[in-house]
N, C-alpha and C positions, 0 to 999 in steps of 0.2 A: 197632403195634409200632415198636418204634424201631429204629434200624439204625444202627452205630457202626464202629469201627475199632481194633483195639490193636495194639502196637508194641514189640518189646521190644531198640527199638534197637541192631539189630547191628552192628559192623562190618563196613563192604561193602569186598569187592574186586571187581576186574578181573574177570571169569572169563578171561579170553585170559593176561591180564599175571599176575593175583593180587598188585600192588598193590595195597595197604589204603589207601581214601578215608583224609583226616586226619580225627581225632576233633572237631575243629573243627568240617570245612564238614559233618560226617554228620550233627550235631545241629542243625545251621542246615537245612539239608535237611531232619530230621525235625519242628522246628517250623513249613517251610515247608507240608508236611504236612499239620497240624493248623489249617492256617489254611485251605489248599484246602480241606479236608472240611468245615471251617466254610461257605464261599461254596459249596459244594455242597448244603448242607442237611442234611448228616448228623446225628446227633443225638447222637455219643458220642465222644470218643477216648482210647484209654485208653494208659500206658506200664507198665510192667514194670517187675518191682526184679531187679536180677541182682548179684552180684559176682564176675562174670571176666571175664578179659580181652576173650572174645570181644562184652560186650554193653558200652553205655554209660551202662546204666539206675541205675546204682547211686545216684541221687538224682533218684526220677520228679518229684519237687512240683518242683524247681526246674525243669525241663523243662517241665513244665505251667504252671509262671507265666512262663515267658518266651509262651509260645502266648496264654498270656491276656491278654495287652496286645496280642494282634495278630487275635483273635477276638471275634465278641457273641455266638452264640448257643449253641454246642454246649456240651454235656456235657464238664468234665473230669474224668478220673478216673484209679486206677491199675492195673495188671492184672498182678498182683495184688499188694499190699503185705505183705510178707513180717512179718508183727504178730507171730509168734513169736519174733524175732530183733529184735525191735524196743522202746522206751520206748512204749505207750500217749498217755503225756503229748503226745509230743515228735508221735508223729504226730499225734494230735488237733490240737496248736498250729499243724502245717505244712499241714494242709488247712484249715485254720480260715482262717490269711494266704490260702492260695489262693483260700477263698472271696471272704476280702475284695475280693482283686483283680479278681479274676473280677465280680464283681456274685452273686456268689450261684449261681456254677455249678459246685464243688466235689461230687468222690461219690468215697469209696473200693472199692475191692474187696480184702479181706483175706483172709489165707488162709495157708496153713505150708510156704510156695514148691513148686517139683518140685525146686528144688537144695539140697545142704544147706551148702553153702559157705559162709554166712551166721552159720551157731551157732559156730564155730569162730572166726572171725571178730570176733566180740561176745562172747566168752570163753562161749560157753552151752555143754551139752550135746545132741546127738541125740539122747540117749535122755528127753531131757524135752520131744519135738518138742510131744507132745499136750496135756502140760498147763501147759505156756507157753501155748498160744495158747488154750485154754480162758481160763485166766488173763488175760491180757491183752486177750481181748475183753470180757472182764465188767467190766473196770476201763474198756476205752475206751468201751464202752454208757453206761458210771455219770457218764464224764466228758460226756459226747453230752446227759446229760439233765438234769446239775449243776454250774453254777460252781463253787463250794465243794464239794469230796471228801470224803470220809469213806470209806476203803476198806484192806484188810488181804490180803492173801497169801501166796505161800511165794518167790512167785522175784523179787518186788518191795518195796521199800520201803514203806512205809505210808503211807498219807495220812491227814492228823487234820483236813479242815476246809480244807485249804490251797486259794487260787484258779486254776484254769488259765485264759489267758486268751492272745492274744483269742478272745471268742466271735465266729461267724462269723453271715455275713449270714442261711443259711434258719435257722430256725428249728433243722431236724436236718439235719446233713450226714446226704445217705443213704450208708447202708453196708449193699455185701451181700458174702455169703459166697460165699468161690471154692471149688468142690468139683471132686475127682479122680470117684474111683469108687466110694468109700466110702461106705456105709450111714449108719451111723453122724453124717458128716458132715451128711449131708440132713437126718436126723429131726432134728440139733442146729438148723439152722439153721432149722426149721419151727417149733421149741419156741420159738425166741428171735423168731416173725414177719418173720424178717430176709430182706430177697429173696435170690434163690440165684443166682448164675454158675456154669452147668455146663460146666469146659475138655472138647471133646471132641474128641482130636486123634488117634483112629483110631476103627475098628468105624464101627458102624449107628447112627447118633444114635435109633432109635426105641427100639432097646434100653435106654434110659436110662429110658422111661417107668416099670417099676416104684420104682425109687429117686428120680422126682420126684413120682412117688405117696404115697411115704413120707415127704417133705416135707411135702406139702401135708396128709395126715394127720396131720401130727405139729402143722401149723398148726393143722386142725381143732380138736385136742385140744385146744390149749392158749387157745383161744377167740379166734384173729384170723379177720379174713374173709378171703373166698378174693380180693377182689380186694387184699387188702396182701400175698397172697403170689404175688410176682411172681416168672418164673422167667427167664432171658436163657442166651444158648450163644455161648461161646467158641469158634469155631471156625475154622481156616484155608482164608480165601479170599482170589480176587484176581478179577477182570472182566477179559477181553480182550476184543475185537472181534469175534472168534469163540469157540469151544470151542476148536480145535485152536490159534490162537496164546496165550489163554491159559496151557495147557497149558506149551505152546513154552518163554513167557519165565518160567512159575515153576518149571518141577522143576528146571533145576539149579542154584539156589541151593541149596532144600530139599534136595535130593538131597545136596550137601553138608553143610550144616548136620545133615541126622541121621543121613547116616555120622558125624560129627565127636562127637554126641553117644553115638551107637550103640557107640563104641569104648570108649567109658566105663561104657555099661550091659551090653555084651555082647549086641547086638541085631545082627543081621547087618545088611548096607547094603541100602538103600534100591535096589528097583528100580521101572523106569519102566513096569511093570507091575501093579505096588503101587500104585504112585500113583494110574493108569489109574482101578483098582476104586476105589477110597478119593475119586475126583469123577464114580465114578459114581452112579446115581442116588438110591442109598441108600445112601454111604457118608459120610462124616464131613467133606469137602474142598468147600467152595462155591465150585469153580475149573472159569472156561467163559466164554460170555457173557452178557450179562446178562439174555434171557429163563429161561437154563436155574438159572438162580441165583435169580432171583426163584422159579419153579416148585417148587425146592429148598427153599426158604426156608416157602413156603406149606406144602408136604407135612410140614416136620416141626413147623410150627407145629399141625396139624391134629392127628398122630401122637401130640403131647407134652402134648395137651390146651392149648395157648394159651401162646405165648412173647410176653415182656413187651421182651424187647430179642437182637440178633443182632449179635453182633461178629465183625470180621473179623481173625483173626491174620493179618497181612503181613507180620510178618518175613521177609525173604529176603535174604541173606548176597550176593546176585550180581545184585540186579535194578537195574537202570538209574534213577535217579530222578523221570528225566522219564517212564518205565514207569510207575513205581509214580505219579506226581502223575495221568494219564492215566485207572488204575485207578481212583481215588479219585473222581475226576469221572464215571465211569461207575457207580459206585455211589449217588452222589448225583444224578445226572441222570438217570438208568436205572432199575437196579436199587431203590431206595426208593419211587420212584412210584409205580411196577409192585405193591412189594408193599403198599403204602398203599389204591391205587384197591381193589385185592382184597377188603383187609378191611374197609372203608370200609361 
């Protein structure tokens, strides 16, 4: 199993003062990040596509190429690339350069965002959320498998033949599909062999096992094997030194961060009671220290029938950076081994 990181570069403040870090040194920060998790051995790191003010993601590749001149090993990717709102082309060609730079460590993860700020944005509509990204995954698959295009539409321009270029260093850039909660979504992404990132940012992650059921039959069906369909979880953690100062230094960022979001969806705030249950032992939050995280990590790999990769959401709007570089090192020094010797 692998074990990675994603990021959906927020802007941090104070929590005393609630001055905002400059956008500058946050993303120096967040590449420095990316570089730790590397010399830690982690195996993944992924950024976010956001556009609002509160994130700084709104161009994850170039974020990922500046980490890639300062990393060898890990995994880069994005979490998740917002393909609905997006040119096909234009992302295939931006993770293609990343590959290059990278040596060949380029992977996306695409999907039709949780924001829809995006479609408005790129003159699209919301009500064509679904079959945009229907659309535009069949074009970036065709582009994935063909220099020269040949492909036709309804919300895109057509290609007669034309070359996208550069091709990148693997052979396929991998690309899997981010899924909410949706049915639907799964069996799409089994029918097309595509591995699956499942976001699971409350409830019981065992609960998910029918709908990664549904995948993996929908894999069956369409004749890949079980080992091309790989399943990985998105999910928000962080490692302290113990349980209780983990705890400590992540809720109130979070605590802000989904009031802040909560007031937009009509979710009441966050209490530190909620969170409690949601890192305990069967809820959705890999937040503790690193043997209860590692034991976490096994139980739902057991639960989900076999996970192929485990990320960590760290976002947190108020955590310290020398905290979070700290975490990062205990997840690679700790927590990865731990669950490596297990399966091993």
């Amino acid at each position: 199993m692998q074990i990675g990181i994603d990021s959906f570069a927020a802007v941090i403040s104070d929590p005393e003062t609630g001055q905002a870090m400059s956008p500058s040194e946050r993303l120096r920060n967040l590449v420095e990040e990316i570089e730790v998790a590397d010399q830690v051995g982690l195996d993944s790191f992924g950024i976010g596509e956001h556009h609002r003010a509160e994130y700084l993601d709104s161009a994850p590749v170039v974020i990922l190429a500046a980490a890639a001149s300062r990393t060898k090993q890990i995994r880069l990717t994005s979490a998740v690339t917002v393909l609905s709102a997006d040119d096909p082309v234009r992302v295939f060609q931006n993770f293609a350069t990343l590959d290059l730079i990278s040596g060949g460590r380029a992977e996306m993860v695409v999907g039709r965002g949780s924001f829809g700020e995006a479609y408005p944005l790129f003159g699209l509509s919301f009500e064509d959320y679904d079959t945009l990204f229907t659309e535009k995954l069949d074009l970036l698959l065709e582009i994935r498998e063909n220099t020269h295009v040949t492909w036709s539409g309804k919300h895109r321009a057509a290609l007669t033949g034309q070359g996208v270029y550069p091709r990148p260093v693997q052979e396929k850039i991998p690309i899997w599909i981010g899924v909410g909660g949706t049915p639907a979504s799964f069996a799409r992404a089994g029918a097309l062999g595509l591995p699956l990132m499942v976001a699971i940012i409350g409830g019981e992650p065992h609960r998910f096992k029918p709908m990664i059921d549904v995948y993996r039959e929908a894999g069956a069906r369409a004749g890949f094997a079980a080992e091309d369909l790989k399943v990985g979880l998105h999910q928000f953690g962080y490692a302290g030194e113990t349980s209780q100062i983990a705890s400590d230094e992540f809720f109130p960022g979070h605590h802000r961060m989904f009031t802040h979001i909560g007031k937009e969806r009509g979710w009441p705030p966050t209490t530190r009671a909620q969170f409690e249950a949601t890192r305990g032992p069967t809820g959705a939050y890999l937040i503790g220290d690193p043997e209860e995280i590692a034991e976490k990590i096994l139980r739902e790999h057991e639960a989900l029938g076999g996970l192929a990769r485990i990320t960590f959401q760290m976002t947190n709007v108020a955590l310290p950076h020398k905290k979070m570089l700290r975490s990062i090192e205990l997840l690679g020094t700790k927590v990865a081994p731990m669950v490596r010797k297990a399966l091993a």
